[in-house]
C-alpha positions in Angstrom: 12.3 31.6 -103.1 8.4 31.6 -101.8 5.7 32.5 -103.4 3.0 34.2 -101.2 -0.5 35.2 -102.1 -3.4 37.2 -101.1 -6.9 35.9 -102.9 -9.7 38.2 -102.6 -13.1 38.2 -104.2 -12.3 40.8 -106.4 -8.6 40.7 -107.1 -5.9 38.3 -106.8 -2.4 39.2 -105.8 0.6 36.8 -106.1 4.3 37.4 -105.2 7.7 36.1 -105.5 10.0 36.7 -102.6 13.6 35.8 -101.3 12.8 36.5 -97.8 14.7 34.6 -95.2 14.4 36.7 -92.0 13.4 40.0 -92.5 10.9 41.4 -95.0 12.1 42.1 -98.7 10.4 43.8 -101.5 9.0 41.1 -103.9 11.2 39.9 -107.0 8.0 39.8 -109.1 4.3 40.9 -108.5 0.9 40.5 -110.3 -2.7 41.3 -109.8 -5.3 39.5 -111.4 -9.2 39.9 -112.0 -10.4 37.0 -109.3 -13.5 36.6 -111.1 -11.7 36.0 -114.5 -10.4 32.6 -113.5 -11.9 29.4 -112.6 -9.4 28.8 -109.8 -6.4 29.8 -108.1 -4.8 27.1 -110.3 -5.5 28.5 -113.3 -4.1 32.0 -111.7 -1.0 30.5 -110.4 -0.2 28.8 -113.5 -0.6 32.2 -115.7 1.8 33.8 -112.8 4.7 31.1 -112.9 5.3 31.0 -116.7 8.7 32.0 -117.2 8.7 35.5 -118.7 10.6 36.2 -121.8 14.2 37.9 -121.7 13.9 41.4 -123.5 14.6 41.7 -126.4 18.0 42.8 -127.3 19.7 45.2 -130.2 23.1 43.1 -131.1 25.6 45.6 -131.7 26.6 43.5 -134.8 24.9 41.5 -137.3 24.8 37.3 -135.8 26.7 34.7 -137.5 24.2 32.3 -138.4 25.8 29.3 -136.0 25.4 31.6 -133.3 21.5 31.3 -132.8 19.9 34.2 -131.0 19.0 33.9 -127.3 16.8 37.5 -127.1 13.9 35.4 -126.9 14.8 33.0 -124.9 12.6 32.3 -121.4 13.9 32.7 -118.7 13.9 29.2 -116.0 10.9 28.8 -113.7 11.9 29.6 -109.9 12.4 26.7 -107.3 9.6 28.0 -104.9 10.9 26.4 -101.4 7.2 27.2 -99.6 3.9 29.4 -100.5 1.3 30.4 -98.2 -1.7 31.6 -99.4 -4.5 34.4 -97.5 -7.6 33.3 -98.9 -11.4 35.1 -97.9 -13.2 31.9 -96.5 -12.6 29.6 -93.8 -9.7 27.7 -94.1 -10.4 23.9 -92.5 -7.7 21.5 -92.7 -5.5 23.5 -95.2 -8.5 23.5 -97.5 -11.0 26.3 -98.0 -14.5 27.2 -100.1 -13.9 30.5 -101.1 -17.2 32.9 -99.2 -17.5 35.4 -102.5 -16.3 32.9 -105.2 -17.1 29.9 -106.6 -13.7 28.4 -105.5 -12.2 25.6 -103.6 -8.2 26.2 -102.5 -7.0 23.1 -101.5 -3.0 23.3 -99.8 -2.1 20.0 -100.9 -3.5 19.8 -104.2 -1.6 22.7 -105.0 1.6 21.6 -103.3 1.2 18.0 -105.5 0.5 20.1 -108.7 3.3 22.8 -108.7 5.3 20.5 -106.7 6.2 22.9 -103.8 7.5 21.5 -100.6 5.1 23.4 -98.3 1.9 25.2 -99.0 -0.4 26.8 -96.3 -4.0 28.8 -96.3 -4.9 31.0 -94.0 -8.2 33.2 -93.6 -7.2 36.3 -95.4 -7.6 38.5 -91.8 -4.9 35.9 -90.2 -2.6 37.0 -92.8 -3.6 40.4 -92.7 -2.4 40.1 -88.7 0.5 38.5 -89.3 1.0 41.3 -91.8 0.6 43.5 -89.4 3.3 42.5 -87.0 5.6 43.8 -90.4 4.0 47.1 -90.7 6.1 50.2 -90.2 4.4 52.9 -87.9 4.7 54.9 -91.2 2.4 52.6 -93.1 -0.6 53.3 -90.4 -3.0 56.6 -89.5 -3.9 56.8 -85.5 -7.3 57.2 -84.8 -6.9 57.1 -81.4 -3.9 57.0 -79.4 -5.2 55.6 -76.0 -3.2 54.6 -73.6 -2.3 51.0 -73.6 -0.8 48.8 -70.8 2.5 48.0 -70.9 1.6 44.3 -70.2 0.5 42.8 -73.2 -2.2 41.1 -74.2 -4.5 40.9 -77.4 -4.7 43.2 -80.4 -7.7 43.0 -82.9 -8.1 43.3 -86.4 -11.3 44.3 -88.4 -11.1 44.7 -92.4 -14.2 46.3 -94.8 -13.4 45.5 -98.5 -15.3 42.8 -100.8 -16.7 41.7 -97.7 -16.2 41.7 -93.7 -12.9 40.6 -92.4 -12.1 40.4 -88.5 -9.0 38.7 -86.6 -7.5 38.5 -83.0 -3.9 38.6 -81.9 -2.6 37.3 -78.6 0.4 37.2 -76.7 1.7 34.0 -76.3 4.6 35.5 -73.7 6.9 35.3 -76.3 4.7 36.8 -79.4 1.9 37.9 -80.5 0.0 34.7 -82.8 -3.0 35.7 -85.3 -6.1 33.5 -84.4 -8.5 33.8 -87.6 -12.6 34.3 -87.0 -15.0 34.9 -89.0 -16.6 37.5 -87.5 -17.7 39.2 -89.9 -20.6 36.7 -90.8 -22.4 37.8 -86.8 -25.4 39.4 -86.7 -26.0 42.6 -87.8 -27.3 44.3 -84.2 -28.5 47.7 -84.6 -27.8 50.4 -82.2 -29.8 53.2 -83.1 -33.6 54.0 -85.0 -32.5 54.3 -88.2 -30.1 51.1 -87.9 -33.4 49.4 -86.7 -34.9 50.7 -89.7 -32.1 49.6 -92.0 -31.8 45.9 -90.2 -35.7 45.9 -91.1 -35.3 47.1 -95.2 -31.4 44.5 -95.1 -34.3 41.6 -93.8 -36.4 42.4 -97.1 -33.5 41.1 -99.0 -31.8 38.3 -96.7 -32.7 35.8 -94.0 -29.8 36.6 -92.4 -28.4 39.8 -92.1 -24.9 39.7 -91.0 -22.6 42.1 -90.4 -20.9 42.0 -93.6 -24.6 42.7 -95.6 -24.3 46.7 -94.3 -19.8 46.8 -93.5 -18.8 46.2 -97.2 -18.5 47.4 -100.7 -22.0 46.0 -101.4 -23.1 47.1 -97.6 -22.2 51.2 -98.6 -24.2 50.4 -101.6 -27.1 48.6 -99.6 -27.2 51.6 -97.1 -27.4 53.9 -99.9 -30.4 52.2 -101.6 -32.4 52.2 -97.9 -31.9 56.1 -97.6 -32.8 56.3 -101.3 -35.8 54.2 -100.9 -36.7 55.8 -97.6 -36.0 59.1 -97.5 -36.5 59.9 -101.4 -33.5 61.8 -101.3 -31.5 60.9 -104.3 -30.6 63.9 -106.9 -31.1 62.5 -110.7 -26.8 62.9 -111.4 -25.9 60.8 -108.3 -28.5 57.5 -110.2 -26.4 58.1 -113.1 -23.0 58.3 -112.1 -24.1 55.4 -110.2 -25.5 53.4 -113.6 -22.0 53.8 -115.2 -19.4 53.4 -112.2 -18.5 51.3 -108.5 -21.6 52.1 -106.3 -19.2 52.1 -103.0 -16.4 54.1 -105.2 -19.2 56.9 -106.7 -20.9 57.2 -103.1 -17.0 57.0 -101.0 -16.6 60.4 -104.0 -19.6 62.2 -103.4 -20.0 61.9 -99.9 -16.4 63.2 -98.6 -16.8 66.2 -101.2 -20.4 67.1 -100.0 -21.9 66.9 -103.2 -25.2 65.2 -102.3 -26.6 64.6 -98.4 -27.7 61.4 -99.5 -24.1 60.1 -99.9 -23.0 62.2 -96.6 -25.7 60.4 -95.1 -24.7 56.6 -96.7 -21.1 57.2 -94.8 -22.1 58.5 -91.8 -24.3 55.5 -91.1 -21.5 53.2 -92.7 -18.4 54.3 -90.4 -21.0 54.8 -87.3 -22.0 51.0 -88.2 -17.8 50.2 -88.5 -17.1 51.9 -85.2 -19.5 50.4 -83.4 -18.2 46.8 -85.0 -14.8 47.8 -83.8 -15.5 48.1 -80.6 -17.7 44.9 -80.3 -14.1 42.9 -81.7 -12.3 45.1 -79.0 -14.5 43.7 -75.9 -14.8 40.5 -76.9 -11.1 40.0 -77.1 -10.0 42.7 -74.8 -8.1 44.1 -77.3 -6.8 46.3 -75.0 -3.2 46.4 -77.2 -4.9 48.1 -79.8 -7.7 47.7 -82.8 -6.7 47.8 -86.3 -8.7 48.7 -89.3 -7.9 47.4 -92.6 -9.4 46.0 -95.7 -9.7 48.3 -98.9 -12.1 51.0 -97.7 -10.6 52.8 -95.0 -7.7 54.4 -96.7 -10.1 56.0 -99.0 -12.3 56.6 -96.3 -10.0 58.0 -94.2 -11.1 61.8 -93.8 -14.9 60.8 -92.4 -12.7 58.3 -90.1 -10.9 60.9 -88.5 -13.6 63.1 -88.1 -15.0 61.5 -84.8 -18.0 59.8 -86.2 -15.7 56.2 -85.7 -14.4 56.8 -82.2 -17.8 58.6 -80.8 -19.8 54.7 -82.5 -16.9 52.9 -80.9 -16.3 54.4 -77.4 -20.3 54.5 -77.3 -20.6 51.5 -75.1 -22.4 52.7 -71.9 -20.1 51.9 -68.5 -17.5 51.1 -71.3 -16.4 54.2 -72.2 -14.1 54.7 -70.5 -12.3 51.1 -70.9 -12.3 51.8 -74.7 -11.2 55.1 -74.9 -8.0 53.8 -73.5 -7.3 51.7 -76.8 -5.0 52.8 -79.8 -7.1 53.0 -82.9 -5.0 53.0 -86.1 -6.1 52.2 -89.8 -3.5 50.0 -92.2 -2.8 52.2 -95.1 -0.3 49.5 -96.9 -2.5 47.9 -99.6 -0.5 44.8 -99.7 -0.6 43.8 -95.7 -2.2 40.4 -96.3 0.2 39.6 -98.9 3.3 40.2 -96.3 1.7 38.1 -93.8 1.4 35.2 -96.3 4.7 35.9 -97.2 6.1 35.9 -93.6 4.6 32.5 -92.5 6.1 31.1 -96.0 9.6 31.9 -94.9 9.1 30.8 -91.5 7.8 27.2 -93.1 11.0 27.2 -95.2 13.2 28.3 -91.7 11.5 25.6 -89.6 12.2 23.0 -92.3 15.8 24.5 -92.5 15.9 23.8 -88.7 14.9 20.2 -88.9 16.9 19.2 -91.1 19.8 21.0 -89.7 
C-alpha cells in the first residue's frame, strides 16, 4: 500500500492506494481544512487511525462468551512508500510551506510513521507527473496547434491558492517533471491598465509577483483596483462579497454578466493568465504543449474558451506565429497532483522491489 498526498494552502488531500504499475482508484480518501492543523503530522495522524468496522445487526441474540466484534477497528495499513506534493520549495526532501505556517520534513515523517520511503515534491512537479496519467477525457483543448512529432518540453502553469508553474522534458526515453517556482517572477505588465494595476499591487507589496494578480487572492486584488479606480461596484456585488469567497462570488457574477465590474475583473485576470502561459511556453519551448491547471480554470472555463486566453498568449510580437502552433489544454481532474504523488510512490516501492530483487 502507499499513501500519496497533495497539501495545499487551503485543503489537504491524502490517499491510500495499492498501485503497482498502472493507476488505481484510491482504497480510502480524505480532505481536510489545511489551516485547521498545525502540521501535516497532525493531518496524517487523524487520516491513518484505523476506522471502525460497521456496526452489525446479529441475526441472533450473542452468547455472552462470544464477545462482540461490531466495533472492533480495523488494523492500520503497512504503507510501503508516500510521496507527498507540497506548495513551497522542496530542498533536500524538506520544505517551508509558501501559504502556511508549516515545515514538511521527508524524513521526520518517514522516522515517525515509520514508512520505508517518503518524498516531497513541489506541488506543480506532482501535478506534471500527474499529468503523464491523465486521460484525454479528463482535459478541455484550448488550442489544438500543431505540435512536432519530435519531442521535447511540455509546460505546466496552475492558478489556485496561489501561482503554480512546472516544466516537462524529454529525457529520450520520458518525459521528467522539473519543479520551478515560477510563479513568485515579477509581475510584468503588458498593457495600460496592467501598468495601472502593477502601480495600485505596489501600494500593497514591495514585490509584486506574479502570483499577487494570478490567484484566488489575485481575482480579488484585481477586483478591488477596478473598484477603487473606476468606481464601478453596484451595492449587491459588496454584499454578496461580505458574506461569501471573493474569487468564487466574482468567478459567479462575471460569467453570468450580472455586473461589468466582475466581467471586467476576469477579463483582465485570464488576459494576465494567458499572457503568463505563454511566457512558461518560451522559456521552455514548450513546444509539446502548455497545460493549465490549479483550481480556477475548470470553473473558469467558459471566459477561457472565449479567446481572451489564446489572443494574451499568442500576443507575443514575431512570436505569434511560433505559439499558435502549441496545444493549449486545461486539467479538469481535481485530483491531478494527488496521482502524481501517487505515481512516484509506487515507482519508490518498484525501484526498491528491483534492488532487492
Amino acid at each position: 500500500m502507499i499513501l500519496a498526498g497533495d497539501i495545499g494552502g487551503t485543503k489537504t488531500n491524502l490517499a491510500l492506494l495499492d498501485w503497482k504499475t498502472e493507476r488505481v482508484e484510491p482504497v480510502r480518501e480524505q480532505t481536510f481544512a489545511s489551516p485547521d492543523f498545525g502540521s501535516l503530522e497532525e493531518i496524517m495522524t487523524e487520516f491513518l487511525k484505523p476506522p471502525a468496522k460497521p456496526s452489525l445487526e446479529p441475526a441472533e441474540e450473542e452468547s455472552a462468551s462470544e464477545p462482540s466484534s461490531a466495533s472492533a477497528p480495523e488494523e492500520s495499513p503497512t504503507i510501503e512508500a508516500a510521496c507527498f506534493g507540497v506548495a513551497g520549495p522542496v530542498l533536500q526532501n524538506r520544505s517551508r510551506t509558501t501559504n502556511l505556517p508549516w515545515v514538511v520534513d521527508g524524513a521526520e515523517l518517514a522516522k515517525r510513521f515509520e514508512i520505508p520511503h517518503v518524498r516531497l515534491l513541489n506541488d506543480l512537479e506532482a501535478t506534471a507527473y500527474g499529468l503523464l496519467t491523465l486521460r484525454p477525457d479528463e482535459m478541455s483543448v484550448l488550442n489544438a496547434g500543431s505540435p512536432s512529432p519530435a519531442k521535447g518540453a511540455m509546460a505546466l502553469i496552475a492558478a489556485g491558492t496561489g501561482l503554480g508553474e512546472a516544466i516537462l522534458f524529454w529525457d529520450g526515453a520520458r518525459y521528467r517533471p522539473m519543479p520551478s517556482e515560477g510563479g513568485h517572477t515579477d509581475f510584468a505588465p503588458n498593457s495600460d491598465i496592467e501598468i495601472e494595476l502593477l502601480r495600485y499591487l505596489r501600494l500593497s507589496y514591495l514585490h509584486v509577483s506574479y502570483e499577487r494578480a494570478l490567484s484566488g487572492a489575485g481575482l480579488h486584488a484585481i477586483y478591488e483596483f477596478l473598484r477603487d479606480t473606476k468606481r464601478n461596484e453596484p451595492t449587491w456585488v459588496a454584499e454578496r462579497l461580505k458574506v461569501g469567497d471573493p474569487a468564487a462570488v466574482i468567478t459567479e457574477i462575471g460569467l453570468s454578466g450580472q455586473a461589468e465590474i466582475c466581467k471586467q475583473a476576469l477579463d483582465l485576470f485570464v488576459s494576465i493568465y494567458g499572457a503568463e502561459a505563454a511566457n512558461l511556453a518560451l522559456k521552455a519551448l514548450a513546444l509539446d504543449g502548455v497545460y493549465v491547471g490549479g483550481g480556477i480554470a475548470p470553473k473558469l472555463l467558459p471566459k477561457l474558451k472565449d479567446g481572451t486566453f489564446m489572443r494574451a498568449f499568442t500576443g507575443k510580437g514575431r512570436y505569434k506565429q511560433l505559439l499558435s502552433s502549441i496545444p493549449v489544454r486545461v486539467i479538469m481532474n481535481q485530483k491531478t497532483a494527488l496521482l502524481g504523488a501517487a505515481s512516484v510512490a509506487a515507482e519508490l516501492v518498484r525501484e526498491e522491489q528491483h534492488e532487492s530483487g
